[in-house]
Backbone as a chain_set.jsonl record, in Angstrom:
{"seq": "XXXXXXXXXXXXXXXXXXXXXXXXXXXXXXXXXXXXXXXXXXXXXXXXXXXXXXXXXXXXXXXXXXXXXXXXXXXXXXXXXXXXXXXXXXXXXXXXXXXXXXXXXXXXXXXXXXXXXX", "coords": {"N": [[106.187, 98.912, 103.681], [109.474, 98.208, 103.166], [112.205, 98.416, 105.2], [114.848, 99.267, 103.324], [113.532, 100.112, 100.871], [112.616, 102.031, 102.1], [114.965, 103.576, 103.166], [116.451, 104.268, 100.524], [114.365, 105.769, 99.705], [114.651, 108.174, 101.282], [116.788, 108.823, 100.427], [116.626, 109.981, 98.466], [114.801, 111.918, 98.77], [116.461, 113.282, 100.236], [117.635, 115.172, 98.956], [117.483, 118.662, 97.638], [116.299, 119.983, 95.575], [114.784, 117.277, 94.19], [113.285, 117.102, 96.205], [111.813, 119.303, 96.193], [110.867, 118.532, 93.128], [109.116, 116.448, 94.447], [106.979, 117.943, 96.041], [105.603, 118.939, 94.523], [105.074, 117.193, 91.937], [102.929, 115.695, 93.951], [100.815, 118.128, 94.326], [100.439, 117.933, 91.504], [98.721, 116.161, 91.161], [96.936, 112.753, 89.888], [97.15, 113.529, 87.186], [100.005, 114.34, 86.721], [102.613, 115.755, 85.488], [104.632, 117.257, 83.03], [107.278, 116.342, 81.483], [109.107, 119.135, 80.963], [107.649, 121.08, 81.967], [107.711, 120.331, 84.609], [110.602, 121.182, 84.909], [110.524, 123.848, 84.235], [108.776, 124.913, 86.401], [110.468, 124.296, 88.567], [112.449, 125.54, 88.558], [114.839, 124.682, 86.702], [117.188, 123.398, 84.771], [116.353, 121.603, 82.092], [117.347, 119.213, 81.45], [118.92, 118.929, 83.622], [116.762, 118.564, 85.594], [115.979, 116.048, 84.249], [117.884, 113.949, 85.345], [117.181, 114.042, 88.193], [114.759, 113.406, 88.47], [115.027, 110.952, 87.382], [116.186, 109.805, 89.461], [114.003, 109.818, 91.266], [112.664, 108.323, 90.191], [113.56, 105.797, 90.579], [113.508, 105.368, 92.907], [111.133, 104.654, 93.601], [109.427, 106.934, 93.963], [108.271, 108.383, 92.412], [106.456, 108.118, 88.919], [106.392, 107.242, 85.33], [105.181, 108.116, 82.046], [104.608, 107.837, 78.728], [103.7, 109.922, 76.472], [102.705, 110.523, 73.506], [104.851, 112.543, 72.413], [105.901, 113.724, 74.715], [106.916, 113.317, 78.508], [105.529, 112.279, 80.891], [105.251, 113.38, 84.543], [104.011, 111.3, 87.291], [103.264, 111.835, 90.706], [104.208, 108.612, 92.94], [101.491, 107.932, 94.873], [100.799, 105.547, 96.729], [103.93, 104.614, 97.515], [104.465, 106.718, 98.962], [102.6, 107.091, 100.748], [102.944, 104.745, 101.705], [105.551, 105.088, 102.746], [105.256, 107.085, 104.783], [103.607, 105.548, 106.75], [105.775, 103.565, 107.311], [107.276, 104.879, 108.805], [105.488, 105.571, 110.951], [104.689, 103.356, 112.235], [105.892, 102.153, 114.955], [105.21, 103.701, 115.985], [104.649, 105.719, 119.368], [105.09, 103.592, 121.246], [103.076, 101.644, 121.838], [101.567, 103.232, 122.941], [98.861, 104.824, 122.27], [97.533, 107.546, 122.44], [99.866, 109.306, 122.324], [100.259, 109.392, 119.83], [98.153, 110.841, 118.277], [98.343, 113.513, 117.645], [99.845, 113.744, 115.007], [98.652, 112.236, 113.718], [96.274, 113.255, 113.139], [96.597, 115.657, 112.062], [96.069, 117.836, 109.45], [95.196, 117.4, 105.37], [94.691, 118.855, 102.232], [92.979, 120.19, 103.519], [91.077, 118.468, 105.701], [90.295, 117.16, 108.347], [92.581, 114.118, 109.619], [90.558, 112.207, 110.035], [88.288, 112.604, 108.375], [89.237, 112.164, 105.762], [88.667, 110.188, 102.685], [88.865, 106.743, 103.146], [91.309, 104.098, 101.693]], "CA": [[107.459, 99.283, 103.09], [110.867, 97.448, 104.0], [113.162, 99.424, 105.376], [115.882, 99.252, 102.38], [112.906, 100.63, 100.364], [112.52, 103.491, 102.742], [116.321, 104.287, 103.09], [116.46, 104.601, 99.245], [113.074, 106.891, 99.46], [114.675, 108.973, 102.359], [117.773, 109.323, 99.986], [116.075, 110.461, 97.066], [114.059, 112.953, 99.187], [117.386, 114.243, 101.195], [117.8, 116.4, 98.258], [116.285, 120.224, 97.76], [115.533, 119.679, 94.16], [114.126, 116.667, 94.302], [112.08, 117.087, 97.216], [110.854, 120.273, 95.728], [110.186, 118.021, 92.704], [107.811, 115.405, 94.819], [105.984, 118.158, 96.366], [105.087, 119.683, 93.226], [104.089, 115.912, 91.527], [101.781, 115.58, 94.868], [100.132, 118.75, 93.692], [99.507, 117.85, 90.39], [97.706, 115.062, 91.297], [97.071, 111.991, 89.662], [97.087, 113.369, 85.795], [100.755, 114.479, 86.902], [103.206, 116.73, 84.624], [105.41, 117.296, 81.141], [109.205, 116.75, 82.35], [109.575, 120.416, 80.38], [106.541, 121.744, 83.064], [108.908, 120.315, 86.232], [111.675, 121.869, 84.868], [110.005, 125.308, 84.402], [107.813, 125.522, 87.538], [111.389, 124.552, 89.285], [113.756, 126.676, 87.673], [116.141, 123.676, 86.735], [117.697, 123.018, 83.695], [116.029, 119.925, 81.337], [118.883, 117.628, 81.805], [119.198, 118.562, 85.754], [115.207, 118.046, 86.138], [115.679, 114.645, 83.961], [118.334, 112.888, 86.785], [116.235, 114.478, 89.85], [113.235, 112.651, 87.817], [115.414, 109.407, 87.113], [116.373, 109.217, 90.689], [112.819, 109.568, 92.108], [111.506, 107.21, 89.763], [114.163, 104.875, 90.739], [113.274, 105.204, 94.016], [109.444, 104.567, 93.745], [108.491, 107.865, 94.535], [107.631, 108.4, 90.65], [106.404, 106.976, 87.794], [106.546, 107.932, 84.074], [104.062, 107.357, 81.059], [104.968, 108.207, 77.798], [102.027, 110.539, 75.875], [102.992, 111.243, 72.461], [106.716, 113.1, 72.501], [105.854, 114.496, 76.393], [106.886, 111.836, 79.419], [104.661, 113.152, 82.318], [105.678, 112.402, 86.001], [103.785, 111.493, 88.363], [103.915, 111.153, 92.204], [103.314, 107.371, 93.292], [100.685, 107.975, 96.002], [101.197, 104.579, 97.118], [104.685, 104.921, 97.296], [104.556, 107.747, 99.866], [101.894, 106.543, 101.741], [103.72, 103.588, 102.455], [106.789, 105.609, 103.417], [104.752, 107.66, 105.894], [103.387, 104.194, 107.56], [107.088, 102.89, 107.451], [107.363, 106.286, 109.935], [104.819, 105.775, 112.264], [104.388, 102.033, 112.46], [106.098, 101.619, 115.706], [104.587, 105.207, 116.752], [104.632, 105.778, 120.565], [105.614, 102.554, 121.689], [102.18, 101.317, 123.11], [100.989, 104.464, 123.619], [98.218, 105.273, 120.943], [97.58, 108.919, 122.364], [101.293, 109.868, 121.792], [99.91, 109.85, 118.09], [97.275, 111.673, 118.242], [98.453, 114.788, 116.911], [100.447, 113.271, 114.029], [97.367, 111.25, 113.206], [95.381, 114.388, 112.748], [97.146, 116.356, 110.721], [95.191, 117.749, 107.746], [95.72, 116.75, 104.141], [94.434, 119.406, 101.82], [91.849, 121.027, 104.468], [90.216, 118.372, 106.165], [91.206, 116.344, 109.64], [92.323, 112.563, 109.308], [88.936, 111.655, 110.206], [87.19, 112.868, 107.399], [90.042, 111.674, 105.032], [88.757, 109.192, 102.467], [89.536, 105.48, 103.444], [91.579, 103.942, 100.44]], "C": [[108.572, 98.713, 103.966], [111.833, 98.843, 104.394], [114.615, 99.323, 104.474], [115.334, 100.506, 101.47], [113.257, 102.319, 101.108], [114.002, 104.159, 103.412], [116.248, 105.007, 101.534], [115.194, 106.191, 98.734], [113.601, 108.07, 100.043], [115.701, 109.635, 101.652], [117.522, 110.422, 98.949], [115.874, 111.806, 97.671], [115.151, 114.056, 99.881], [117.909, 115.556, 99.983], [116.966, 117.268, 97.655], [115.533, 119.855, 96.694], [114.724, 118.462, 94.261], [112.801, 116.5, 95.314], [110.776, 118.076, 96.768], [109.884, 119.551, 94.734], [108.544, 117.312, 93.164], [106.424, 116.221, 95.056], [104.925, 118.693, 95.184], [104.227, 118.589, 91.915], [102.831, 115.691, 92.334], [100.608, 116.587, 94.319], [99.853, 118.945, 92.858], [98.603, 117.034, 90.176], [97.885, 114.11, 90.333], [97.772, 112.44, 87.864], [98.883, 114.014, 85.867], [101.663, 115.895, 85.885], [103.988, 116.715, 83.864], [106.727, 116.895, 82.322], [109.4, 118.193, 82.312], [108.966, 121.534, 81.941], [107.448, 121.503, 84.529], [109.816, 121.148, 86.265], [111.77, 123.559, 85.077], [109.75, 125.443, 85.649], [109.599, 125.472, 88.835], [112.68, 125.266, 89.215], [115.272, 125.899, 87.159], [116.052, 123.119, 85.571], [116.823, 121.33, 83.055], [116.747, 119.328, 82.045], [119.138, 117.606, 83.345], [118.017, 117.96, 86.208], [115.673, 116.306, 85.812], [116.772, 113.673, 84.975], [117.763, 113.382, 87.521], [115.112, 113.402, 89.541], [113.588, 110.856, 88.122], [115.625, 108.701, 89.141], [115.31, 109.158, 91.289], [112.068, 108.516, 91.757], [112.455, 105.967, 90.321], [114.019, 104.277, 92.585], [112.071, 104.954, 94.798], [108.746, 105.64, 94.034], [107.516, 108.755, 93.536], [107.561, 107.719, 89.515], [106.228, 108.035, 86.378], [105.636, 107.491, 83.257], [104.45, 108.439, 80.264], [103.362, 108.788, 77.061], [102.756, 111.138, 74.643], [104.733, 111.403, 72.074], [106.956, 113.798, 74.053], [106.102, 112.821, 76.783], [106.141, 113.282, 80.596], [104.913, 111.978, 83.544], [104.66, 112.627, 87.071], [103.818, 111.244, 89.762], [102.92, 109.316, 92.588], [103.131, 107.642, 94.92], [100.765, 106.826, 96.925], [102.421, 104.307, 98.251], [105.074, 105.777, 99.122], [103.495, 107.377, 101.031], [102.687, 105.124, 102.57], [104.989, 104.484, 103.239], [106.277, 106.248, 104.732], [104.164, 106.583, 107.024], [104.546, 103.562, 107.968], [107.344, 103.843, 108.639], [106.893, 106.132, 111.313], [104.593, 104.612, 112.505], [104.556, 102.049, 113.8], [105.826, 103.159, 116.521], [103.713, 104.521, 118.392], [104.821, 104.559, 121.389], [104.098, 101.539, 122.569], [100.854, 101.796, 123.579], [100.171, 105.319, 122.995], [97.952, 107.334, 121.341], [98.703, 109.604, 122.192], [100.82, 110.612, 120.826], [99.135, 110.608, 117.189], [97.118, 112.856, 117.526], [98.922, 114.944, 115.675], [99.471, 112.448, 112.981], [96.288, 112.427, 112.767], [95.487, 115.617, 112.169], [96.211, 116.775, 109.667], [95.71, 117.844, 106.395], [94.71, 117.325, 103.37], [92.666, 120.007, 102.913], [90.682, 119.896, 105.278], [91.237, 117.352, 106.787], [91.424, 114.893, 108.868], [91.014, 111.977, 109.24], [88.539, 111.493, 109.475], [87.829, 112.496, 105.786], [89.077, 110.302, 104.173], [89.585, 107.949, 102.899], [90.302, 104.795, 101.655], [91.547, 101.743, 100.451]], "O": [[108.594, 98.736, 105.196], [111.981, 99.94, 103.854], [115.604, 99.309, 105.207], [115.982, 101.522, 101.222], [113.886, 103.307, 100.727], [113.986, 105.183, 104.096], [116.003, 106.209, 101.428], [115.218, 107.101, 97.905], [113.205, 109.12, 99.537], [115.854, 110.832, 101.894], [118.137, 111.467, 98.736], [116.546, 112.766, 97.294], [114.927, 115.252, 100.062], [118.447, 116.626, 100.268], [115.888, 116.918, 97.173], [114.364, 119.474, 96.752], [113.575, 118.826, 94.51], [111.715, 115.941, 95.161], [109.555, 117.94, 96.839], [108.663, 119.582, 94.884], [107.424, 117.449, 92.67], [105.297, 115.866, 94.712], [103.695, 118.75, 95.173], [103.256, 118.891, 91.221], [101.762, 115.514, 91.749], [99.561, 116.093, 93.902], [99.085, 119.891, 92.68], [97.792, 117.052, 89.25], [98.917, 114.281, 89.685], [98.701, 111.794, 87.378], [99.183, 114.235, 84.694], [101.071, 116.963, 85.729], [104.375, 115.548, 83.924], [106.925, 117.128, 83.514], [109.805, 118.726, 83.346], [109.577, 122.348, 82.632], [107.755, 122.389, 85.326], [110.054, 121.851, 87.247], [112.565, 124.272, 85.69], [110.544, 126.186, 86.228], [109.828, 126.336, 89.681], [113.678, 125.357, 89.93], [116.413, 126.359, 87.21], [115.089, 122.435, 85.225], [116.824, 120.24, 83.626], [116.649, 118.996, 83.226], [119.444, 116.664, 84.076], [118.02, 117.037, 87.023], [115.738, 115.454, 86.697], [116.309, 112.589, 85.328], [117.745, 112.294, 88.096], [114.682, 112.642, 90.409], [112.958, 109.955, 88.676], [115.324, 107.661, 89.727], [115.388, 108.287, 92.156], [111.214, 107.9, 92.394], [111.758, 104.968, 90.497], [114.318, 103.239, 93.174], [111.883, 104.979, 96.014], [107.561, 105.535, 94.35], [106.524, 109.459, 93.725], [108.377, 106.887, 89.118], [106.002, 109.245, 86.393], [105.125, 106.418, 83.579], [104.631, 109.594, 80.648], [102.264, 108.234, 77.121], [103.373, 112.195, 74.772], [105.531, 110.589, 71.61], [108.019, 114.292, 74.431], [105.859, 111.764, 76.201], [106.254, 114.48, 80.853], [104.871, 110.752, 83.65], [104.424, 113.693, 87.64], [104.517, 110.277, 90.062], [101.738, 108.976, 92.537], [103.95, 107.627, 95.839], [100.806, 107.18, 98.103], [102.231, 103.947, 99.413], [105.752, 105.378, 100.069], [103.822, 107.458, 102.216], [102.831, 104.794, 103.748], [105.15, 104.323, 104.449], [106.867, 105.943, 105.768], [104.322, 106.887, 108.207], [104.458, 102.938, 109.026], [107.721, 103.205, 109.622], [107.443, 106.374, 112.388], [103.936, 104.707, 113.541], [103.456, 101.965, 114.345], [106.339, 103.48, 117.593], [102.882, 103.644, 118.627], [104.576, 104.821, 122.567], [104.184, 100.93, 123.635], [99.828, 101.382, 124.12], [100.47, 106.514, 123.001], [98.21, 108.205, 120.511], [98.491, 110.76, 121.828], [100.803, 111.838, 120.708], [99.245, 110.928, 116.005], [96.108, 113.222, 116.925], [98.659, 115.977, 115.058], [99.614, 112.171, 111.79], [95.475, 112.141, 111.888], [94.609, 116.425, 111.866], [95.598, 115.909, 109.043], [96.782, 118.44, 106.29], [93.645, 116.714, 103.459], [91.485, 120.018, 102.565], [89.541, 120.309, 105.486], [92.286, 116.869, 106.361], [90.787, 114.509, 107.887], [90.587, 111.3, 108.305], [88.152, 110.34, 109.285], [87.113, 112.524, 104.785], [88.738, 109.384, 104.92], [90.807, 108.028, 103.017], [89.747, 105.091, 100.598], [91.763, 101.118, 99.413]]}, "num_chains": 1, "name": "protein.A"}
């Protein structure tokens, strides 16, 4: 990820709603969610959800697919993964145990380690 990209990502994300949005796409996983379903689970008006939506998708951190008369959003995994690498790239200067603890983090209950490779 360029760093233009990941200003624009960082912007998107600097706001509540929207952030709330992403985490809530992350946890729907790939088959993602209704716009109507964002709007509910976040307590935010249609029309406020649909710019929070427009700006995340505009910002790569979501994507849209039309199903019928529903648009379902979901989080680009990609997207975010790259942003989190844009983060730590130049992590500890040198100094790989710095990272150690940031690197091992767990991601729905199990260490980096054991993390599928993608």
């Amino acid at each position: 990820m360029e760093e233009r990209q990941a200003l624009m990502a960082f912007a998107a994300l600097s706001q509540e709603t929207r952030l709330r949005i992403v985490r809530l796409l992350v946890t729907a996983g790939p088959d993602g969610m209704a716009a109507g379903a964002i709007a509910e689970a976040t307590g935010v008006s249609a029309s406020n959800v649909s710019f929070h939506l427009k700006e995340l998708t505009q910002a790569g951190l979501a994507a849209a697919k039309r199903e019928a008369r529903s648009i379902y959003y979901t989080a680009d995994y990609s997207a975010l993964s790259g942003l989190i690498a844009f983060l730590m790239r130049d992590c500890c200067a040198g100094h790989p145990e710095i990272c150690i603890p940031a690197a091992t983090q767990s991601c729905c209950g199990l260490e980096a380690k054991e993390l599928p490779r993608a």
